[in-house]
C-alpha positions in Angstrom: -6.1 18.4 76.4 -2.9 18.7 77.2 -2.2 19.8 80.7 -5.6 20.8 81.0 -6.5 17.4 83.4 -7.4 16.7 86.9 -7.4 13.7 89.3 -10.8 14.7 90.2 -14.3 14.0 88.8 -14.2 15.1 85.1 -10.4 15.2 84.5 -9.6 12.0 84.9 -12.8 11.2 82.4 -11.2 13.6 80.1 -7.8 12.1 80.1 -8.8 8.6 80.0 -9.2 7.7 83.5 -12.4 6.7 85.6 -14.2 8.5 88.6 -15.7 6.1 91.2 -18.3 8.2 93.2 -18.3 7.9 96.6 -22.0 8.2 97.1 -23.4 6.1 93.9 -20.5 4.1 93.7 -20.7 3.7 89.9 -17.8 4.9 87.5 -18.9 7.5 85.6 -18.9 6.8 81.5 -15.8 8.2 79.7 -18.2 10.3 77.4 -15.0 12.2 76.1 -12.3 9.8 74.9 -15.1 7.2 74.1 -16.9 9.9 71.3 -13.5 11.0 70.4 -12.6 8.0 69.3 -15.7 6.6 68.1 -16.0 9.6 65.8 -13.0 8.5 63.9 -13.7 4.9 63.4 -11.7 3.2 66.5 -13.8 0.7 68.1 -12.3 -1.8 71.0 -9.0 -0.8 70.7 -8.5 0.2 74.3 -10.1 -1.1 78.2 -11.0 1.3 80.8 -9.8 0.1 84.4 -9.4 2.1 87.6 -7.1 2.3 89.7 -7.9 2.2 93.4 -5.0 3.0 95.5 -4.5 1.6 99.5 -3.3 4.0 101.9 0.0 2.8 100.9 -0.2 4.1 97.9 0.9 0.9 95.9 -1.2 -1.7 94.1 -0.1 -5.2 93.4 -1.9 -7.1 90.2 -1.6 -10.5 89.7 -1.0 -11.6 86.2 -2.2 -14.7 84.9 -3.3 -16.4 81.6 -6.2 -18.2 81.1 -6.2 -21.6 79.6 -9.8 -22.1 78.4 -12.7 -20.0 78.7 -14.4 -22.4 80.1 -12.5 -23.5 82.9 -11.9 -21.8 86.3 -8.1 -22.5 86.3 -5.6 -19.9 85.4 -1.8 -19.8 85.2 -0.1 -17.9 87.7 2.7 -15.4 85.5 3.6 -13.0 89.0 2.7 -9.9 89.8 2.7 -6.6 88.8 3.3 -3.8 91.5 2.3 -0.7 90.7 3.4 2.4 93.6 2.1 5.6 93.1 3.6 8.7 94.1 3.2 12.9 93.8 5.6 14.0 91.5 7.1 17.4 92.4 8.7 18.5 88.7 4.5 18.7 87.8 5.0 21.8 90.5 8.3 23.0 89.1 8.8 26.2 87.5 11.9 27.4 85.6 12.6 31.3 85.2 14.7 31.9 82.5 16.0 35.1 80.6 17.4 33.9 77.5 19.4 36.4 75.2 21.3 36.2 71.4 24.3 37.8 70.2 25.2 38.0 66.4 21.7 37.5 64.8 22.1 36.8 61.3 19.7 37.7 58.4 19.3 36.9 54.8 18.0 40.3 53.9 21.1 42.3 55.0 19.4 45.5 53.9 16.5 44.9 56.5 16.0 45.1 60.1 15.5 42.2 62.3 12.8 41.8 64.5 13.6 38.6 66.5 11.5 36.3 68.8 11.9 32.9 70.1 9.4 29.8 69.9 10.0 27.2 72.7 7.9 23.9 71.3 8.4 20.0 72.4 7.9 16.8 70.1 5.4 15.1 70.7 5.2 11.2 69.3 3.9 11.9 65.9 7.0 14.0 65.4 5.1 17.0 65.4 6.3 20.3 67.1 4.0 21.4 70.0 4.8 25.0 71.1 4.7 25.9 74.6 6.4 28.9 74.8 6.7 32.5 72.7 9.1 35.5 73.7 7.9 39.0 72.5 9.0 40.5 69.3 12.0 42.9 69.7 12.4 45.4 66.8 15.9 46.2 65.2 17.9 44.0 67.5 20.6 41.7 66.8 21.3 41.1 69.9 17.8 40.5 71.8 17.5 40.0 75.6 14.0 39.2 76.1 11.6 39.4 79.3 11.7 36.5 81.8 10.0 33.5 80.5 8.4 30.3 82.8 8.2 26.7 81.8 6.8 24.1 83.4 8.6 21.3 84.1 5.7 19.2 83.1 4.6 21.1 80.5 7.6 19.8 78.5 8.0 16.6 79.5 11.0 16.6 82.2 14.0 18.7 82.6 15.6 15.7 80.3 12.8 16.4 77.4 14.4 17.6 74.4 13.4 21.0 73.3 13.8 22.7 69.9 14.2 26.5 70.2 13.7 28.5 66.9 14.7 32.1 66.2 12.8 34.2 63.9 12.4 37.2 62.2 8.9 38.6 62.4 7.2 39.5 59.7 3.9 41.1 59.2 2.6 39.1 56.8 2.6 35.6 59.8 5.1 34.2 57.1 7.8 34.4 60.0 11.5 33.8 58.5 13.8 31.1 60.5 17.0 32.6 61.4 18.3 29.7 63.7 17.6 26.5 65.6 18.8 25.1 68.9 18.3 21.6 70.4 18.2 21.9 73.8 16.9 20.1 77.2 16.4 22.6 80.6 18.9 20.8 82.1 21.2 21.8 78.9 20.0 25.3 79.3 21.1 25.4 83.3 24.4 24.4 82.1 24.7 26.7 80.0 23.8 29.6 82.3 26.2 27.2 85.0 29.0 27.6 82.0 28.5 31.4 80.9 29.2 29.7 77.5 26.5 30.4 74.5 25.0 27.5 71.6 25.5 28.3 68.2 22.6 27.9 66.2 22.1 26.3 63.5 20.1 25.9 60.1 18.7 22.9 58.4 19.7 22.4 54.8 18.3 20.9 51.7 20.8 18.2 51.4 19.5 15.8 54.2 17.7 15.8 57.5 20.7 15.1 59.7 22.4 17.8 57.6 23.0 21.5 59.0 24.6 24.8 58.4 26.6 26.0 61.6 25.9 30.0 62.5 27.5 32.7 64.2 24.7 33.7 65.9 24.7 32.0 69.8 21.6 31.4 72.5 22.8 32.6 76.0 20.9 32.2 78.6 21.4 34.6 81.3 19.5 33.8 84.4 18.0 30.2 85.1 16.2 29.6 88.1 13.5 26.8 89.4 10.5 27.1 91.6 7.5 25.4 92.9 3.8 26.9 92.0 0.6 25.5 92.1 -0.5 24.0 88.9 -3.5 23.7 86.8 -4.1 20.3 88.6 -4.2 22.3 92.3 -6.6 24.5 91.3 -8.9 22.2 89.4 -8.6 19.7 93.1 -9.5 22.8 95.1 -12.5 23.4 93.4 -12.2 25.9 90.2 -14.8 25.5 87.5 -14.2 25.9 83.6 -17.5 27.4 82.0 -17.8 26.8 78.9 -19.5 29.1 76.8 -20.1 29.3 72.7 -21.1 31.8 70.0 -21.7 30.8 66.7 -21.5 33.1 63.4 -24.9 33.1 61.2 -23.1 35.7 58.5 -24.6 34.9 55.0 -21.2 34.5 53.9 -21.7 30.9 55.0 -23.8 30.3 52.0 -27.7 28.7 52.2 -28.0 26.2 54.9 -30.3 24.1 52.7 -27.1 24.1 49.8 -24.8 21.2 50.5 -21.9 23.9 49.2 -23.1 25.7 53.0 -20.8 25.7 55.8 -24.1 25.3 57.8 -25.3 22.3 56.2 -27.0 19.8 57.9 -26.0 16.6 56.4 -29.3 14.4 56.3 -26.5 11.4 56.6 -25.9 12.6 59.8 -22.3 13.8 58.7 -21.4 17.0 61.2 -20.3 20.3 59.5 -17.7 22.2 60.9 -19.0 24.1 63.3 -20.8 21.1 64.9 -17.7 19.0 64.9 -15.6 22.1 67.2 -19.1 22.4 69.2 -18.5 18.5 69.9 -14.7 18.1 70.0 -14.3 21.4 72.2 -17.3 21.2 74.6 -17.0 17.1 75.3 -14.1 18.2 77.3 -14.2 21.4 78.5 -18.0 20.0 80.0 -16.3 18.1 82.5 -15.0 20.4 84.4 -18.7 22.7 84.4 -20.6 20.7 87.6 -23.8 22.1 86.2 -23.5 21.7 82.4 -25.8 24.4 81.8 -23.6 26.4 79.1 -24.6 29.9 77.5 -25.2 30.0 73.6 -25.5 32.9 71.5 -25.7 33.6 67.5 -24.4 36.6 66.3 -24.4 37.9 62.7 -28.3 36.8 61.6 -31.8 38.2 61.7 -34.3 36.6 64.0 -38.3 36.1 62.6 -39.6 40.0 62.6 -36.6 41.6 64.1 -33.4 43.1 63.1 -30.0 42.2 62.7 -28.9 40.9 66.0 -25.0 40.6 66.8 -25.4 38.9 69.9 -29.6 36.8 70.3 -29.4 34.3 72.2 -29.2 30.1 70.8 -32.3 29.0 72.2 -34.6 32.1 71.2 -35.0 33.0 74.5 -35.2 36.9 75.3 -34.3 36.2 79.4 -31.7 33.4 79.8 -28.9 32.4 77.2 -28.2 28.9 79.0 -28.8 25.5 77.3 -28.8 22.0 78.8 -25.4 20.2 77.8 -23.4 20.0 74.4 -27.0 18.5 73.3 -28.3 21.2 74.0 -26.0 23.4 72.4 -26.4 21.4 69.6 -30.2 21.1 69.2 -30.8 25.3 69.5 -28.1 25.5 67.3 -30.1 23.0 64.3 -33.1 25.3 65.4 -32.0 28.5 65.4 -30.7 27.7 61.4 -34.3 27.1 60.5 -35.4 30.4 62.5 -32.9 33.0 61.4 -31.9 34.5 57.9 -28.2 34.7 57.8 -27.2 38.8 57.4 -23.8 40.3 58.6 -21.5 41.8 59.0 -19.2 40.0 60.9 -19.2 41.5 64.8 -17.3 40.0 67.6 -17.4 43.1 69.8 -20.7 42.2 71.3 -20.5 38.3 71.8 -17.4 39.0 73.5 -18.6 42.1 75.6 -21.6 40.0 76.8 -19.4 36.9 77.7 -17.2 39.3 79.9 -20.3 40.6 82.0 -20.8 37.3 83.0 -17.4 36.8 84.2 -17.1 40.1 85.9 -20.8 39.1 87.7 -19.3 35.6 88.6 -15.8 37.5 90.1 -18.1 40.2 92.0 -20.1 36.9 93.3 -16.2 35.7 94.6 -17.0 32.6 93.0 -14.1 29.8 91.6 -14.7 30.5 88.1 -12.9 30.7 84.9 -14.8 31.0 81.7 -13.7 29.7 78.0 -15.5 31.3 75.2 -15.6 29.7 71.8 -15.8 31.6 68.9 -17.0 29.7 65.2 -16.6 32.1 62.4 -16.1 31.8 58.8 -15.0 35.2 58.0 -12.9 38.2 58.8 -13.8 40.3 61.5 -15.6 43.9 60.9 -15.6 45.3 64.0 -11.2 44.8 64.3 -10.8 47.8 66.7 -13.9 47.4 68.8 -13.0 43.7 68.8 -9.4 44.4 70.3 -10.8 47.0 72.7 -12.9 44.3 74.0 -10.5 42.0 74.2 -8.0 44.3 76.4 -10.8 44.8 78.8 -11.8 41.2 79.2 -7.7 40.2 79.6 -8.1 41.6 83.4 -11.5 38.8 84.0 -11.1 35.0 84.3 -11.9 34.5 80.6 -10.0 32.5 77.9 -11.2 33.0 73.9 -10.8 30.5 72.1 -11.7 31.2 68.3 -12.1 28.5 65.1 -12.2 29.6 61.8 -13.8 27.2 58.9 -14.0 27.8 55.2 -11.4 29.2 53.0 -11.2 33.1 54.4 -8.1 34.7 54.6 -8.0 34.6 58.4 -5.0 37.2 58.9 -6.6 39.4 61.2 -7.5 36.6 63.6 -3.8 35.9 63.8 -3.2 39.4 65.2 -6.6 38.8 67.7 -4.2 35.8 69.2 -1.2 38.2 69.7 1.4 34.9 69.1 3.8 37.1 67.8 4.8 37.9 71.5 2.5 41.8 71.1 -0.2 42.4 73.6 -3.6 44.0 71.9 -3.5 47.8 72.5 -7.0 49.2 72.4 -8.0 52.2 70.7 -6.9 54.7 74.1 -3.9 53.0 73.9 -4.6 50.4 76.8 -2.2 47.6 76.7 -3.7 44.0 77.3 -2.5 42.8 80.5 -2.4 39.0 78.9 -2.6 36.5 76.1 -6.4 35.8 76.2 -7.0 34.8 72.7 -6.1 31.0 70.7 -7.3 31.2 67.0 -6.6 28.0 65.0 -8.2 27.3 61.2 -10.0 24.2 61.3 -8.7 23.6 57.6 -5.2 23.2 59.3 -6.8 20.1 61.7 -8.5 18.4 59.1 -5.4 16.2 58.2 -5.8 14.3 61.3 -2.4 14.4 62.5 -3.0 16.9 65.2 -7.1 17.4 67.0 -8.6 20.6 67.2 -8.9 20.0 70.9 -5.5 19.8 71.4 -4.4 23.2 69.2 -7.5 25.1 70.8 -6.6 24.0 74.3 -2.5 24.2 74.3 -2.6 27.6 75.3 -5.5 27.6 77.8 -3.6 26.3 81.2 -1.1 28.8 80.8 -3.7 31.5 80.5 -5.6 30.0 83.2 -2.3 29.8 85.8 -1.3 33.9 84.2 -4.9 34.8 85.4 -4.4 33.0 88.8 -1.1 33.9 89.6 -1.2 37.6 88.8 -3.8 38.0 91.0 -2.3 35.7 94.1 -5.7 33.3 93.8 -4.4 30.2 95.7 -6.0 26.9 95.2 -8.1 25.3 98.4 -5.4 22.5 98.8 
C-alpha cells in the first residue's frame, strides 16, 4: 500500500507486521498479505514474528543452530541486537519550485505544453510516480507552483529520483522532452549552486547511451519541513471507510456466458471485478474498526422496477451497509442473479450518494475519511454531471478510486483522474479544490509486475494528507 501503513492495529497487518491486543492477548491473523499471497501461488515462503520492544527501545535475539530436532541442545552463534528508533525524515517535507529554461520540441511548428513527473524505482526496476506539476501551455520556459515531497515517500534524501519533462498531449500519449537523474539532496545543491541540469534523452543505440539537451531543470526555491504524516493521523485515531459501487451495464455481456465480465467461474476462478473487490478492500478493511462497508450497483434493473443508477448491493431499500469484504462479495453474487443488466453508464449518482455520507460523517465531527471504489467496464455517460460531482465532493474527506476492466477505450476516465496536473472544472465553472480521483485499467495490472493495490492506492495518502492539511485537522498525537 505504499505509505498507506500504521503501527497500530490494522497497519501493521497490512504491511506485514502483527498486532498483539492488549485485552485478548492473541495476534491478530495477517488476513491481507497472507490472501495476497496465497492468491498467487506462494505458500511458506515467509514467517510472521513480532516484535515486542522494552522501554529501551532495543531487542537482543540470540542466534543459534540447532543440531538435531530431537535434542534440546543448540549452538550458541551471538546475538542479534536490534534498537529501534522514530525516524524524523518519515516527518520531513521538502518545498520546492522547480523551473526550465530552453525547452526543446520535436514539432517546431507546435506549442509546448510542459509538465513534470517526479517518480522513484522501486526494486523491480519499475518507475513509481509520486509527484505531477500542472500543465503550463505555450511555455518554454515553465516555472511551476510549489510542489511537496515527502522524504519518505521517496525513499531518503539520498534516493535516486528520475524527473521527466513532457509535452502534453490530449490524446494521454504524452511526448518526452527530457530526463533528469536526480536525488533531493542533488536538487538542494542545485538551488545551493544557482547552477541548472541539462537534460537529457535516451537513445536507441544502448541503455547507458544518451543525447545531451539544451534545455536545463532549475530549481528555484528548496526548503524542508516537518508535518504530520499519514502514520500520525492513522495513531490518533482516523478511520478509512471503505466503500464500493459496482457497474451492472449490459455492456458486460450475459453473466451466465463465460465471454461475461460478470462471470461466475463455477471453478471458483474470480472475475475482475471480484479480484479488485478482494485486492482493494483486504486492505483498506483494516483501517474500518467496524467493517460494515456500504455497497451499491448502479447501471441495472432490479425485479419489477426501473433502471436504478444507484440500488443498493444487498436489496435493501433502508441501509446500504454489508458485513465485511464477504459480504460485499456475497450481495454482489446475489444481486447478479436478481438484476437484468440495462445502462447507461452513470457515475453522477453513486458518487453523489457516497458524498452525503461523508458530508453527514463531517457534520457528526467525526475522524473519517472515506475511499470509494468504482468497477466499471465502460465509458462514462453522464461526463459533465460526473465532473460536477466530483468538484463538489473534492471539498469532503473522500478519495475515488476507479478500476476499469474489459477492452473499452477508457480516455475519459484519464481526464476524471486530472494526472495531467488540471483540476476538474464543473459545468458553472467551479474549479476542483484537489486531486480526488485514481483511475487505473486492470488490463495494465494483469502482467503481474506491478498489484492493483499498489497503483490504486499510490495516490491515496497524498490526497488524504491535502484533505487534512488544507483544512489544519491535526492528528490526536
Amino acid at each position: 500500500m505504499g505509505n498507506c501503513c500504521s503501527d497500530d492495529r490494522g497497519g501493521r497487518a497490512a504491511v506485514g507486521g502483527t498486532f498483539r491486543g492488549a485485552a485478548s492477548g492473541a495476534a491478530a491473523a495477517n488476513d491481507a498479505v497472507d490472501y495476497y499471497l496465497k492468491s498467487r501461488g506462494f505458500h511458506g515462503i515467509f514467517s510472521q514474528i513480532e516484535i515486542l520492544t522494552r522501554p529501551n527501545r532495543s531487542l537482543t535475539l540470540d542466534l543459534v543452530q540447532k543440531e538435531d530436532s530431537t535434542l534440546s541442545s543448540h549452538l550458541r552463534h551471538g546475538q542479534l541486537v536490534v534498537h529501534a528508533e522514530e525516524c524524523i525524515s518519515s516527518k520531513t517535507t521538502t518545498e520546492m519550485i522547480l523551473r526550465c529554461s530552453d525547452l526543446e520540441h520535436k514539432d517546431l511548428f507546435s506549442r509546448i505544453n510542459p509538465f513534470l513527473v517526479i517518480s522513484k524505482t522501486v526494486e523491480s526496476g519499475i518507475p513509481i510516480s509520486v509527484c505531477k506539476t500542472e500543465v503550463l501551455k505555450n511555455d518554454h520556459n515553465p516555472i511551476w507552483k510549489p510542489i511537496f515531497l515527502n522524504v519518505q515517500q521517496v525513499g531518503s534524501k539520498d534516493s535516486p529520483l528520475v524527473i521527466d519533462c513532457y509535452n502534453f498531449n490530449s490524446s494521454g500519449k504524452h511526448d518526452l522532452i527530457g530526463k533528469v537523474r536526480k536525488s533531493l539532496a542533488d536538487l538542494e545543491r542545485l538551488r545551493s549552486s544557482g547552477e541548472g541540469e541539462n537534460f537529457f534523452s535516451p537513445t536507441a543505440v544502448g541503455h547507458d547511451h544518451k543525447k545531451v539537451l539544451k534545455s536545463q531543470l532549475f530549481v528555484d526555491k528548496f526548503s524542508e519541513s516537518i508535518q504530520y504524516t499519514f502514520l500520525d493521523y492513522l495513531k490518533g485515531g482516523c478511520e478509512l471507510n471503505f466503500m464500493v459501487a459496482i457497474d451492472f451495464t449490459a455492456s458486460n455481456g450475459n453473466p451466465r456466458l463465460p465471454d461475461s465480465l460478470h462471470y461466475l467461474d463455477p471453478s471458483g476462478r474470480l472475475n475482475a471485478y471480484q479480484q479488485a473487490i478482494v485486492e482493494v478492500g483486504e486492505v483498506l478493511q483494516f483501517y474500518d474498526s467496524d467493517k460494515r462497508f456500504p455497497a451499491w450497483g448502479f447501471g441495472a434493473r432490479p425485479i419489477d422496477g426501473p433502471v436504478s443508477h444507484c440500488f443498493n448491493l444487498n436489496g435493501s431499500n433502508n441501509h446500504c451497509e454489508v458485513e465485511g469484504i464477504q459480504g460485499i462479495m456475497m450481495t454482489y453474487t446475489s444481486a447478479l442473479m436478481n438484476v437484468s443488466l440495462a445502462g447507461p453508464t452513470l457515475f453522477g449518482p453513486v458518487i453523489s450518494t457516497a458524498a452525503l455520507i461523508a458530508s453527514q460523517s463531517l457534520a457528526n465531527g467525526g475522524k473519517k475519511y472515506f475511499v470509494l471504489l468504482i468497477i466499471t467496464d465502460g465509458v462514462v455517460t453522464d461526463l459533465q454531471e460526473t465532473k460536477d460531482a466530483i468538484v463538489k465532493a473534492s471539498d469532503l474527506p473522500l478519495s475515488i478510486l476507479i478500476v476499469g476492466v474489459g477492452g473499452a477505450d477508457f480516455k475519459e476516465m484519464e481526464i476524471l483522474d486530472a494526472d495531467n496536473g488540471e483540476r476538474l472544472e464543473s459545468s458553472t465553472g467551479r474549479v476542483a479544490s484537489r486531486d480526488i480521483v485514481q483511475f487505473v485499467p486492470f488490463r495494465n495490472v494483469q502482467s503481474g509486475q506491478i498489484s492493483v493495490v499498489q497503483a490504486l492506492l499510490a495516490e491515496l495518502p497524498s490526497q488524504f494528507l491535502t484533505y487534512m492539511r488544507s483544512r489544519d485537522i491535526q492528528p490526536s498525537v
